[in-house]
N, C-alpha and C positions, 0 to 999 in steps of 0.2 A: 923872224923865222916863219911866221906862219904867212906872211905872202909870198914864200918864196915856193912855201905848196901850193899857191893856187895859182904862182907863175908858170910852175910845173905842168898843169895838168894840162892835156893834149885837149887842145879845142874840140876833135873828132867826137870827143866823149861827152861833154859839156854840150855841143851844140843839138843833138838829138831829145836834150830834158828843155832847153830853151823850146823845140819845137812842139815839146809836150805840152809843156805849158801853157802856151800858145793855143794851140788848138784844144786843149780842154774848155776855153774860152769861147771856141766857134770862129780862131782865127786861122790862117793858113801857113803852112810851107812858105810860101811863095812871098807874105807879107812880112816873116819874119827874115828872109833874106832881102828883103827891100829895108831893112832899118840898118842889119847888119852891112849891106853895102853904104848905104847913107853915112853911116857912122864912118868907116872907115874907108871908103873908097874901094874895095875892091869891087869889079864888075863880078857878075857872076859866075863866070866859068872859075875867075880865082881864085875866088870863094871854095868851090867845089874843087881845085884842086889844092888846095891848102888841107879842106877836109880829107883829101884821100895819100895828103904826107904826113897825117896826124902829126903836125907841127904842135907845138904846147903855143898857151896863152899868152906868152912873152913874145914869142918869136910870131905869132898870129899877127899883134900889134906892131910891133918892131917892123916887119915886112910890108905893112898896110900901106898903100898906096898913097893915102892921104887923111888924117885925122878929118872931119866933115870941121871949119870953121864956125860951124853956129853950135858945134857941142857942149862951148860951156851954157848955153842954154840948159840944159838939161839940169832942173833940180828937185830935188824931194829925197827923201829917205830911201835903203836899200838895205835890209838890214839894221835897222835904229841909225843908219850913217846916214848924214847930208854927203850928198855926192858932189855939191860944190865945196864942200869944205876938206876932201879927202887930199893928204898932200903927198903923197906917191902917184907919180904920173901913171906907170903904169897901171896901179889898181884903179884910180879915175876913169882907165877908159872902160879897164870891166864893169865895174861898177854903171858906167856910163852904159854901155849896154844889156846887164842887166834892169837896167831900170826902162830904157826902151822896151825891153820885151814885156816888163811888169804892164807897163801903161797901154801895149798891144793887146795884153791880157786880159785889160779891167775894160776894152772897150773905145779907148781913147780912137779918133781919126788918124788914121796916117800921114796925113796932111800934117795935122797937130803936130804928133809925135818926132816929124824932122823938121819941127823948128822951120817953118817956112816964114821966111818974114818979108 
């Protein structure tokens, strides 16, 4: 039940504290839509119009052009959770990018951060 509230919640709202986040850090707007597209494929403008249908979390995913193939890369805690071990697809991928913007946050290369291998 309780993921089914945070499938709920409109990206539109969620995405503005990710950018807080972010740039409480010294990082940017501009960097944290560069993960957020990494992650999921959207280019930018879809991005932004996704934000302005305040689609919820589900349908954000759901709709996403293409999951990035090196995401299962992406490990470490989120929450006390291992984000490789979460087994609801959909919360892996929040989780999946809450932990991008964590690692955006602490400093990490962007390079880094989408798994360039």
């Amino acid at each position: 039940m309780e993921n089914e509230k945070v499938f709920a919640m409109k990206f539109s709202k969620v995405y503005p504290l990710l950018v807080k986040k972010a740039e409480r850090k010294g990082r940017t707007k501009d960097e944290v839509d560069a993960v957020i597209c990494w992650l999921t494929g959207y280019r930018k403008e879809q991005l932004n119009e996704q934000l302005k249908k305040e689609v919820d979390y589900k349908t954000f995913f759901e709709k996403a052009p293409q999951i990035h193939p090196h995401c299962h890369l992406i490990t470490g805690s989120v929450c006390g959770i291992k984000v490789q071990k979460i087994e609801d697809p959909l919360m892996q991928k929040i989780r999946y990018l809450d932990k991008l913007v964590d690692e955006l946050a602490k400093g990490k290369a962007i390079e880094k951060i989408m798994r360039r291998i």
